[in-house]
N, C-alpha and C positions, 0 to 999 in steps of 0.2 A: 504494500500500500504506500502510498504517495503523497508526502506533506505538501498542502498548498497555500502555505503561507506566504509565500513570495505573491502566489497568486492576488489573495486577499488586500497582501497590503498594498500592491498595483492599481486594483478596484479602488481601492478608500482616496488613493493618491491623487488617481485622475478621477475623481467625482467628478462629472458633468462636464470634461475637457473633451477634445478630441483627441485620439491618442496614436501617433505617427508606429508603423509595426517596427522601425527600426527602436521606438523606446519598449515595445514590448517583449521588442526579442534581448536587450538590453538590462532588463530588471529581469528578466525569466530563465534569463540563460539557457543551461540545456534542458528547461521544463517545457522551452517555448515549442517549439514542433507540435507536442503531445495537446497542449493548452489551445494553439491554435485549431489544432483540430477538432478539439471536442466543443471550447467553449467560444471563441470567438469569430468575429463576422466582419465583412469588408460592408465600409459604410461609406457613404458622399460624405467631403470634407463639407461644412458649414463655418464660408470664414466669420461668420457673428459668435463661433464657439472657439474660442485659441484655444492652443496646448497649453497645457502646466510652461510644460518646456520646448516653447516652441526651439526647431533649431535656426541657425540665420538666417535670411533670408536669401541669400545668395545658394543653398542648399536645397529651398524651398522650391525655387525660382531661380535656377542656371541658366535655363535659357532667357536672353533679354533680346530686343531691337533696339538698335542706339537710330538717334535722329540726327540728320545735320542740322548744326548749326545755322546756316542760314534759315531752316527752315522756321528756326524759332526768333525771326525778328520783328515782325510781324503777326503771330500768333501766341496762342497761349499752350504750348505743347511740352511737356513732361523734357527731361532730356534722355529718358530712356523708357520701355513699356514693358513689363513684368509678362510672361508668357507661363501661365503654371506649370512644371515639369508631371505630369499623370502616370510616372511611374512611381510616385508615391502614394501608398495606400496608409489610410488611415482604418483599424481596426476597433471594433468594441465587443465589450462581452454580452455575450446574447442572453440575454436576461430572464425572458420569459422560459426559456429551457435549463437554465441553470438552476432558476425556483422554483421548478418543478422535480429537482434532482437533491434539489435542498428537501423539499416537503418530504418526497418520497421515500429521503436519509432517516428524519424522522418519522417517519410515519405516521401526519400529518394529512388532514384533509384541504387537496390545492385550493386555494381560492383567491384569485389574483383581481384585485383595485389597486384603483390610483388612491392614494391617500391626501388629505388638503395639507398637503406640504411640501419641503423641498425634498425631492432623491429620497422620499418616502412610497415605499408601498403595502397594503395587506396582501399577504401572502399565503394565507393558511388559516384556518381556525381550527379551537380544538374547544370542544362544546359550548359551543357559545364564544367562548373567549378568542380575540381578532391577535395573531399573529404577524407584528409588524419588520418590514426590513428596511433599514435604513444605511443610507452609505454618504458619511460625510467628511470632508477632506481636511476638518481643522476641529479642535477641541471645543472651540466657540459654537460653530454651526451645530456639532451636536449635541449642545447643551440646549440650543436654540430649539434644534427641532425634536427631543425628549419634551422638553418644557411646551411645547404645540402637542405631542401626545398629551400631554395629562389634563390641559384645558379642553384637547377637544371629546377624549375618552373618559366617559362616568363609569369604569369599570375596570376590573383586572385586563393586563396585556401585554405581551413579550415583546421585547425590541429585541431584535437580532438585527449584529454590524457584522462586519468582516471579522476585525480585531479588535481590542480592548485597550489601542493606544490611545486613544481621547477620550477612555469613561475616565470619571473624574468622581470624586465622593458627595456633589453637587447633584450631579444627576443622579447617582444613589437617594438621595433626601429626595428629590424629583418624584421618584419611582413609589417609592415608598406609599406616599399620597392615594394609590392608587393599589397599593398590592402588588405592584406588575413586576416585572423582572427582566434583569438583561441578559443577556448572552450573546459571546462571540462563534463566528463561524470559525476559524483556525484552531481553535481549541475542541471545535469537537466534531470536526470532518476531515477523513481521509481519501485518499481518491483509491478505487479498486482499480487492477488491472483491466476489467472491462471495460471502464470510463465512467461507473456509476461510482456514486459518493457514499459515505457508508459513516453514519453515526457512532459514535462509543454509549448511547445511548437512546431509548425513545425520546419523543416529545410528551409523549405520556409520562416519563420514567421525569426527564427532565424539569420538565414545568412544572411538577405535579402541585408544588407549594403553593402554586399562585392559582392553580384550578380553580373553577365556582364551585367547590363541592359544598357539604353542610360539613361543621368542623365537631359537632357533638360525637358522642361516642356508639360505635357500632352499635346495633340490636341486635339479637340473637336470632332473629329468624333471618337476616341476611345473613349473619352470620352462617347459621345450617345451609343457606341457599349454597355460600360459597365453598361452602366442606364438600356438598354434593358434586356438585362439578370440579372439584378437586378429585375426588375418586373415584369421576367418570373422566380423568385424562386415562387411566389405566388401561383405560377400553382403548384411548386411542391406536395408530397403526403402531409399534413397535420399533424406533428409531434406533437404530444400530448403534449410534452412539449423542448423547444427551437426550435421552428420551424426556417426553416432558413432562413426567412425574419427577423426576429426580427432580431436575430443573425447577420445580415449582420447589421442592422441598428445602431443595439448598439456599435457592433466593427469598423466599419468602417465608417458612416455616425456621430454617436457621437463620436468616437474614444476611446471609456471604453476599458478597460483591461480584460481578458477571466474570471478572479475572479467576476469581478462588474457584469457583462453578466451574468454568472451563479444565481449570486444573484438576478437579474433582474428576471431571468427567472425561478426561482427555481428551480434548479436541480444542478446539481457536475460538477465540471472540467474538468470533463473527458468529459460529454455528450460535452460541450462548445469545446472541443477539435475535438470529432468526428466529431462535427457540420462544425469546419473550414476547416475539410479537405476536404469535400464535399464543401464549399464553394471557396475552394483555384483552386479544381481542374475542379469547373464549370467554373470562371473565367479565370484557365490560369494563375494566379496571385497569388503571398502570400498578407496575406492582410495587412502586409505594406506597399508593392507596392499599393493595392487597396487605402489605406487612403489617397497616394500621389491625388487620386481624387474626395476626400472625398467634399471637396469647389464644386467641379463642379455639383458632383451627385447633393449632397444639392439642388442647382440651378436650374437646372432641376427635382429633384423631389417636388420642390416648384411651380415651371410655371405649372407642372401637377395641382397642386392643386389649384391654383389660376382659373385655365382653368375649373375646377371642380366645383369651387361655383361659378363664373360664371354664367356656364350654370345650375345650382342649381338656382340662384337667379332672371336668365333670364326668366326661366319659370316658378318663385310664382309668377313673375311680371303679363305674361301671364295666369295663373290661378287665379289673383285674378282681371285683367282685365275683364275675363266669366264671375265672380260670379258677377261681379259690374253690368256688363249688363242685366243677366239673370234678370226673371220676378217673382215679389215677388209671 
């Protein structure tokens, strides 16, 4: 898997620039091939949009027509006229398929608006709750435009940026106001060999803190609800390895981390990953919300088994009552 932080901090750099492919082959180095392919796009230069860094204009614009002299004593004519060279491509990241590669990492429902802001968009929701993405090029701007989320959002909601160089503990108090929460992309995306991106976590697992759920404490009859379908994964198909009993027991029942699980189970983070979304979304639940009934399950899956030897030690009693009787 493939760190994309170079990538990230590219994106946040040139917010809203044009971006010449000689500077993206330049901050990407040898990611740039791979990057161009999957995620960027040849776009019309807009000269109302400069570069961050434009380069000189003589680079821009090699080819020139000079005028004569005489020709300017009498007129009002430039003494030279800019001819654009069109062997320069300006490149940008294709956005709508990227946040679709983002949501999908999470496991998130796409849902792509414009948001009333700058280089803001929603991009996701997850029950209810608006999943925002914002990409801003200076510490200022995105305090500015955190602070336009909280006025114009009366409810929980995620900001997701590239990176976490311009959060600032400003826009934490910000955030606050509202329950909502931040998160960077570099921190919790890698790129798969395939080209798809792949979480270290849900957006259910993730967000779970800010979710609308109710914060009182479990009932007991959800609670049975969720014992039940815990002990119909058993039924499920028989996974060679991480099946998703274990899986559920190690994560939620002991509360290990999806690393320790994997080690349990030997096999990669990824599988452990696959495994939670199939368990997030039989349950209904991320499985933080599930651990909140980790005590309960326990409880119940211990009266099981006490119920179990039991009647295991009820009937050696009655089999070894026969054998006392039976005739030598």
């Amino acid at each position: 898997m493939t760190n994309l932080s170079k990538f990230w901090e590219l994106i946040e750099y040139y917010a809203g620039c044009n971006v010449l492919e000689s500077q993206w082959k330049m901050g990407l180095g040898k990611m740039y091939p791979k990057i161009k392919e999957l995620f960027l796009t040849k776009v019309p230069h807009n000269p109302e949009i400069l570069s961050r860094e434009s380069p000189p204009v003589a680079e821009m614009f090699r080819q020139y027509k000079i005028f004569d002299r005489s020709d300017l004593e009498h007129q009002e004519k430039p003494m030279f006229e800019w001819i654009p060279d069109n062997t320069y491509e300006f490149l940008a990241w294709d956005s709508k398929y990227l946040i679709r590669l983002i949501a999908r990492a999470f496991d998130i429902d796409f849902k792509y608006e414009k948001f009333d802001g700058p280089l803001t968009h929603q991009i996701a929701e997850v029950r209810g709750m608006p999943i925002l993405l914002t990409i801003q090029p200076s510490k200022e701007q995105l305090l500015l435009s955190v602070a336009h989320m909280v006025i114009m959002l009366d409810q929980p909601f995620i900001v997701l940026a590239p990176t976490r160089k311009y959060f600032s503990a400003r826009i934490t108090e910000y955030l606050s106001r509202r329950n909502a929460g931040f998160f960077d992309l570099e921190s919790h995306l890698t790129l798969q060999p395939n080209g798809m991106l792949q979480a270290d976590k849900t957006g259910g697992e993730l967000f779970s803190q800010y979710l609308p759920v109710q914060k009182e404490s479990v009932s007991g009859n959800e609670a049975t609800r969720l014992f039940a379908l815990f002990k119909s994964l058993k039924s499920e198909p028989r996974d060679r390895k991480a099946p998703l009993i274990k899986v559920f027991e190690c994560l939620v029942l002991d509360k290990r981390s999806q690393a320790e699980t994997a080690k349990i189970c030997n096999c990669s983070e990824g599988l452990i990953s696959s495994r939670v979304k199939r368990i997030e979304k039989r349950m209904n639940l991320s499985v933080e919300q599930l651990r909140a009934f980790g005590s309960q399950l326990n409880d119940l899956n211990s009266q099981v088994r006490d119920s179990r030897a039991r009647k295991i030690y009820q009937k050696g009693l009655v089999d070894d009552t026969q054998d006392d009787d039976s005739p030598d």
